[in-house]
C-alpha positions in Angstrom: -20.1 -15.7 -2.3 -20.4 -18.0 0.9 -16.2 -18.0 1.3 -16.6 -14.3 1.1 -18.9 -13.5 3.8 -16.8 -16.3 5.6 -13.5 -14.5 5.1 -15.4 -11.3 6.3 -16.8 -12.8 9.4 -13.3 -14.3 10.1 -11.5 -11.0 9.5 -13.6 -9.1 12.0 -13.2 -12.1 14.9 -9.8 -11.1 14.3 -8.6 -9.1 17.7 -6.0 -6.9 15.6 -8.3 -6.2 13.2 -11.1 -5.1 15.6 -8.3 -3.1 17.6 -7.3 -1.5 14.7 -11.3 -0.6 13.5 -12.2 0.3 16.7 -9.4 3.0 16.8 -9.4 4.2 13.7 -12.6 4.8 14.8 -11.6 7.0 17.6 -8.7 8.1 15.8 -11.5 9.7 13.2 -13.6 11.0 16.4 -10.3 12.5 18.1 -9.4 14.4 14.8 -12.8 15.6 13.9 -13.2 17.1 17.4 -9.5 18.7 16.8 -10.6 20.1 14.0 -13.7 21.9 15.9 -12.3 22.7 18.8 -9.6 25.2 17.4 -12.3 26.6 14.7 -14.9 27.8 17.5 -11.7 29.6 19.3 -9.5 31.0 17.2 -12.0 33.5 15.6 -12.6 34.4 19.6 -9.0 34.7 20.2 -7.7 36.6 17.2 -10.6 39.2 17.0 -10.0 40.0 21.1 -6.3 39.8 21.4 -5.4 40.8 18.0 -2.4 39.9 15.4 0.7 40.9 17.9 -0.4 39.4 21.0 -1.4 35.8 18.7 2.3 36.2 17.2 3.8 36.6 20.6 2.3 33.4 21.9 3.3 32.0 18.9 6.6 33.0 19.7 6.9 31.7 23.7 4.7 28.1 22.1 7.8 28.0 19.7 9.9 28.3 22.9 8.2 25.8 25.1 7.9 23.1 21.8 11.9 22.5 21.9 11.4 22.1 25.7 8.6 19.3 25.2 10.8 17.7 22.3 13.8 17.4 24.9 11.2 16.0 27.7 9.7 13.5 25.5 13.3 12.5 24.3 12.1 10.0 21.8 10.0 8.0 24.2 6.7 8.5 22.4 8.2 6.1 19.9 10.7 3.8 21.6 8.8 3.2 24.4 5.8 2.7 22.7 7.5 0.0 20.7 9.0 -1.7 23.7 5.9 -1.5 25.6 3.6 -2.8 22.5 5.7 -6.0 22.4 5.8 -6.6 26.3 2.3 -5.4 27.4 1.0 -9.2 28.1 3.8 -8.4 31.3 2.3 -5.9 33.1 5.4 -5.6 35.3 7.7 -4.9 32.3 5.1 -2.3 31.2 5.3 -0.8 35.3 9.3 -0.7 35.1 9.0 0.8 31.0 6.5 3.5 32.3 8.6 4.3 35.6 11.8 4.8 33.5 9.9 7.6 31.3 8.3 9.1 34.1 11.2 9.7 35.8 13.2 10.2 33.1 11.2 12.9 31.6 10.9 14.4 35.4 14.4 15.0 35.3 14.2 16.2 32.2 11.7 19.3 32.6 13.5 20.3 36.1 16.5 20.4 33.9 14.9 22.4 31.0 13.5 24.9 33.8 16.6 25.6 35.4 18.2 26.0 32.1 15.6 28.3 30.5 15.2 30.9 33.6 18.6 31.0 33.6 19.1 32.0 30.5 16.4 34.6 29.9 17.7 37.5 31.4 20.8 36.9 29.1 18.3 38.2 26.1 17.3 41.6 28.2 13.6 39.6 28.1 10.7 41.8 29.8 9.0 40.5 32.7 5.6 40.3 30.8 7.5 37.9 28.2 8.9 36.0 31.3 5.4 35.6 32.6 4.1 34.3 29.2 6.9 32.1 28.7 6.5 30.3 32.9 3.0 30.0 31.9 3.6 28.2 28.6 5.6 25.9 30.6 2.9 25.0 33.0 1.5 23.0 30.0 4.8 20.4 30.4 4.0 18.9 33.7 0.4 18.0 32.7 1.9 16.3 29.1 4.1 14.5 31.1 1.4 12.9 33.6 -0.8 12.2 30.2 0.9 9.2 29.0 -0.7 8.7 25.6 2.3 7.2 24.3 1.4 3.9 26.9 -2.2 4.1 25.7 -0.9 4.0 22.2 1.1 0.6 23.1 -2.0 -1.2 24.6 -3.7 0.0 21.1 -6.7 1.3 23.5 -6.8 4.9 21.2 -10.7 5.3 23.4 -9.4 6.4 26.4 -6.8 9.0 24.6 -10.0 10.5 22.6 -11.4 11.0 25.6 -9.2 12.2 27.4 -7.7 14.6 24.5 -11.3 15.9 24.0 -11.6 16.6 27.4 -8.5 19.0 27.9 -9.8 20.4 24.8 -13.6 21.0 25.8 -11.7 22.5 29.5 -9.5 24.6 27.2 -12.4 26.1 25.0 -14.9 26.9 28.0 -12.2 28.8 29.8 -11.2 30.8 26.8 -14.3 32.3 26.8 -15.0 32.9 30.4 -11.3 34.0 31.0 -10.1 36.1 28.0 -12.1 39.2 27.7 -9.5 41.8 26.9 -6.3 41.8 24.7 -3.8 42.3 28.1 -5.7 39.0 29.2 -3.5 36.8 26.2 -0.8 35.8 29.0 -3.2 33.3 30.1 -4.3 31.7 27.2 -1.3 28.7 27.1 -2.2 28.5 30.8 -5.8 27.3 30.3 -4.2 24.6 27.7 -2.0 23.6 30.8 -4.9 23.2 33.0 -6.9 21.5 30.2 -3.7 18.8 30.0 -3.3 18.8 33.8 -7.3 17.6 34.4 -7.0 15.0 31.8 -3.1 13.9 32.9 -4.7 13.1 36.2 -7.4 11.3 35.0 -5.4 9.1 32.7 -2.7 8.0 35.9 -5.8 6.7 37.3 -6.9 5.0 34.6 -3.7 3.1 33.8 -3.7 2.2 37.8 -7.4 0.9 38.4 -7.9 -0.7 34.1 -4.4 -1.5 33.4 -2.7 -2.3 36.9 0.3 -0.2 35.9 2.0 0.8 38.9 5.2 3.2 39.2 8.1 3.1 41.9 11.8 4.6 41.2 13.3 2.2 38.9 17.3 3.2 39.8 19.4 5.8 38.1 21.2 2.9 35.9 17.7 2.2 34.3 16.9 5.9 33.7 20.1 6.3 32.0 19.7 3.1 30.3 16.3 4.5 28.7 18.0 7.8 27.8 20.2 6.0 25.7 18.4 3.6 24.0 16.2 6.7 22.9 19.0 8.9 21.6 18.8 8.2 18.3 15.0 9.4 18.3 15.1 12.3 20.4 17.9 13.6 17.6 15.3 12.7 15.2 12.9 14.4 16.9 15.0 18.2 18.4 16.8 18.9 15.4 13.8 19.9 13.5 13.7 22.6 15.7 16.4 24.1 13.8 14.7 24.7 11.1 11.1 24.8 12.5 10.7 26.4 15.4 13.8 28.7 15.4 12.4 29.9 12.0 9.7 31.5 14.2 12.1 33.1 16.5 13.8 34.6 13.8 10.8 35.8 12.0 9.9 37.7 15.5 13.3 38.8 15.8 13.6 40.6 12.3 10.1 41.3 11.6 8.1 41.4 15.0 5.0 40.1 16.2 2.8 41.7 13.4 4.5 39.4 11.0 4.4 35.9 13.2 1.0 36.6 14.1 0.4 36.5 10.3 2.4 33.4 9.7 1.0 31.6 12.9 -2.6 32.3 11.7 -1.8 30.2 8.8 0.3 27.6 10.2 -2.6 27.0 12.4 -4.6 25.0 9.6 -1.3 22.9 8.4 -0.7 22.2 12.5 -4.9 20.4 12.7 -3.3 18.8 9.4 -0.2 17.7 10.9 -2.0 16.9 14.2 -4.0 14.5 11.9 -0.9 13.0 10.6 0.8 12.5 13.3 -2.1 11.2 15.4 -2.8 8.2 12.7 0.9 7.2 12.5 0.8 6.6 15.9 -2.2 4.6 15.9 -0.7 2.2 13.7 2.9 2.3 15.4 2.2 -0.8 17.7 0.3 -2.4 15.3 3.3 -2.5 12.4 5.5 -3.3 15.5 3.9 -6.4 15.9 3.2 -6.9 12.0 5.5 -5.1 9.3 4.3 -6.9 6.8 1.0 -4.7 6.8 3.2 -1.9 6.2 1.8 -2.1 2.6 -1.6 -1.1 3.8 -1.1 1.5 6.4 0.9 3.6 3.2 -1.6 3.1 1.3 -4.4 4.5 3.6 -2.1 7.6 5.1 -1.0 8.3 1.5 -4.2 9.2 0.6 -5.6 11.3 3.5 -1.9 13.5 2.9 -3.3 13.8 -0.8 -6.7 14.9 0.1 -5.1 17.1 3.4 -2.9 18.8 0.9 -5.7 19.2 -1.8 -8.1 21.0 0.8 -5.1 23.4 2.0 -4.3 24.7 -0.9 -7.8 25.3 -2.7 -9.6 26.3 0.6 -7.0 28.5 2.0 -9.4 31.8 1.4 -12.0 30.4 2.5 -10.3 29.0 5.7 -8.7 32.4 6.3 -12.3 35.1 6.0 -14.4 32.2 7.7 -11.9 31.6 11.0 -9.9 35.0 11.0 -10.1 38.5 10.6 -9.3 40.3 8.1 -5.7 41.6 9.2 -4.8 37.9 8.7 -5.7 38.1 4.8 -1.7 37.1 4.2 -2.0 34.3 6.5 -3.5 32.3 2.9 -0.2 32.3 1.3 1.3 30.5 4.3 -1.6 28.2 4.3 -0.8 27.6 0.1 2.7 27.1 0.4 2.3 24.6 2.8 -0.4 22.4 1.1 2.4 20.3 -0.2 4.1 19.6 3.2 1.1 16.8 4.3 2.3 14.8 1.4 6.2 14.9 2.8 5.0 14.6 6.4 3.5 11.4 4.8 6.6 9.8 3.2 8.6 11.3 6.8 6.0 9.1 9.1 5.6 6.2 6.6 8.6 5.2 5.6 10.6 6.8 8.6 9.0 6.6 12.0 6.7 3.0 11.0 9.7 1.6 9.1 12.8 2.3 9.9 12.5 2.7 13.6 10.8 -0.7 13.7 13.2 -2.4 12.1 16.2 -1.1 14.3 17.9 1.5 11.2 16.4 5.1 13.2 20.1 5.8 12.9 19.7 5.9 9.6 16.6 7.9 9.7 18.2 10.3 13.1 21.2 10.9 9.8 19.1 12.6 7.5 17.0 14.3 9.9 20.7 15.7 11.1 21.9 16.8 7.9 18.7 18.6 6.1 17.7 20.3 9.7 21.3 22.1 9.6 19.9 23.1 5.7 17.4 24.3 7.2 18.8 25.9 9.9 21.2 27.7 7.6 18.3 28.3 5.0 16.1 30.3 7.4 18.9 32.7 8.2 18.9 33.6 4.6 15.0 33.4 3.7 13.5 35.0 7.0 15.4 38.2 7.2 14.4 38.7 3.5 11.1 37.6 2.5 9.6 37.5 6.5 6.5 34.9 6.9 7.2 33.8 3.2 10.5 32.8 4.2 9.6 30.5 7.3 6.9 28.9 5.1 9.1 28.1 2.5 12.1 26.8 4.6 9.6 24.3 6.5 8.6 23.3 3.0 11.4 22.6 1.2 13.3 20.8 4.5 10.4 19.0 4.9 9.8 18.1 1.6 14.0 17.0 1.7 13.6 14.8 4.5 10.7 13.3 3.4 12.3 12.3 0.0 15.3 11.0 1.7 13.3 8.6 4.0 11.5 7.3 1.5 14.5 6.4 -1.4 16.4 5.3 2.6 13.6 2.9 3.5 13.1 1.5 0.0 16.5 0.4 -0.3 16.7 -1.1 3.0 13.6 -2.7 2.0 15.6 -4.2 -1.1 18.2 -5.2 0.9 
């Protein structure tokens, strides 16, 4: 019994272990507070602006997400990992944060020329064009909040924080701004200025705690760092195909009525997903540095996806009459078909992003991505049209559930190998 509490005591002196407590800790903080935050709002929002006005920022969010996937470009990821290994240097860290600083600068000015240009190709009205500029307010405030360094330092405190923050700005200004339906255009600006507060606050941060500085690192090293993250971004844009553009599609053929109904349920998978996502990311650096605990981090993810997807699917109902109105009675069959796609989001981030991207095969991985997304792609045009928000649901089901199959049987044989 002695050796035990020994081992015990020896295991907690441990630095990675404490790291990894201590943000799972914060992790668990961050996602309960996502989780609130949303719930005290989105009865507010969808009972003042009603189901057309939700789906059309649904539609102009769907939009601006394929913008942030091209800004982020796979950095979240391969940056973190580079970062993670180097972060005793703090001038490696400096040049690795300069390069996707200014990399993803160049990247938004890009995606802004591109998408004003484009608009008035698609006869788009100008209160559309005013939604969609203030949806993409919300880029230059995700770009100055670099979570993805805070992720490679393992220091998951300062992202609660900070994420709580926005969130807490975002929910306050909701109320005191929103009063009316016509007043919906300015909902994704209030998340913008809730990312832009919290952006600036974390620069400082990682100046005055960290020492990170940031000066142009030269267009070879930017180009350099687009390269080396290819592979990842490809990964990351071509769900769009399926995901996204789904949405689009569903607007396009059905109208607003219809996405509002499908975005009120898609809500409750995204604070799923968000939970997901969050929690592979904790562990990212940590399997960078030690992939032989890849054993445990399954094991714990596997079973949140199992109790995620458990909760969507008998409490979808319940979720819908407590949080929405009743026009949004559909919305639980969105929420039901979708209680299965935690579980391949699980296998996707498991065996995919915290495998085979640490071990150098996310060409492998940025392969299958490729090939179901164009499924997908080519699935939606036949399911939306027909069976409306049933149809997106289903195509982000069963190309999820795809992918995630594919990773894992990918990742096991490497493993064998």
């Amino acid at each position: 019994m002695q050796l035990d509490k020994s081992k015990i005591k020896l295991l907690f002196q441990n630095r990675d272990t404490r790291g990894l407590i201590g943000n799972f800790f914060y992790l668990s903080l961050l996602k309960v507070l996502s989780f609130v935050f949303p719930l005290i709002t989105l009865p507010y929002l969808t009972r003042v602006i009603g189901v057309e006005k939700f789906g059309a920022i649904a539609f102009a969010t769907a939009v601006i997400v394929i913008v942030e996937t091209v800004v982020d470009w796979g950095f979240n990821y391969t940056a973190t990992r580079d970062a993670a290994r180097s972060r005793e240097n703090i001038d490696v860290v400096s040049q690795i944060f300069s390069e996707v600083i200014f990399s993803k600068l160049t990247l938004m000015v890009i995606c802004f020329v591109l998408l004003f240009s484009v608009l008035p190709l698609f006869s788009v009205s100008k209160e559309y064009e005013l939604l969609l500029l203030l949806t993409f307010a919300y880029i230059p405030g995700h770009i100055l909040f670099p979570e993805w360094l805070f992720q490679a330092f393992e220091h998951m405190k300062y992202i609660t924080i900070l994420n709580v923050l926005s969130k807490l700005i975002f929910t306050v200004l909701v109320f005191v701004v929103i009063r009316k339906q016509s007043d919906y255009v300015y909902q994704p600006l209030l998340v913008a200025c809730g990312y832009l507060v919290s952006g600036i606050i974390a620069i400082y941060i990682l100046i005055k705690r960290y020492g990170v500085y940031v000066k142009f690192p030269g267009i070879k090293p930017i180009v350099n760092r687009l390269k080396s993250s290819t592979n990842m971004f490809v990964s990351l844009i071509v769900p769009n195909l399926y995901n996204n553009f789904s949405v689009i599609l569903l607007r396009t053929y059905c109208g607003e009525g219809a996405t509002g109904i499908y975005s009120g349920g898609e809500k409750f998978h995204g604070i799923v997903d968000q939970l997901t996502q969050v929690l592979s990311r904790t562990f990212f650096p940590f399997l960078a540095r030690h992939k032989e605990k890849h054993s445990v981090y399954v094991k714990i993810t596997g079973v949140i996806a199992l109790v995620m997807s458990l909760l969507m699917f008998l409490c979808a109902d319940l979720f819908v009459d407590i949080f929405l109105t009743p026009n949004f009675s559909d919305s639980a069959y969105v929420i039901r078909i979708l209680a299965l796609s935690p579980i391949f989001m699980f296998l996707a981030n498991s065996y995919g992003t915290n495998y085979l991207v640490l071990v150098g095969k996310e060409n492998l991985m940025r392969n299958i991505y490729v090939v179901w997304s164009v499924i997908g792609f080519i699935l939606a045009w036949i399911l939306v049209p027909k069976f409306s928000y049933i149809g997106v649901a289903l195509v982000l089901l069963l190309t999820r559930g795809a992918i995630g199959v594919s990773i894992y049987l990918t990742a096991k044989r490497c493993m064998k190998e």
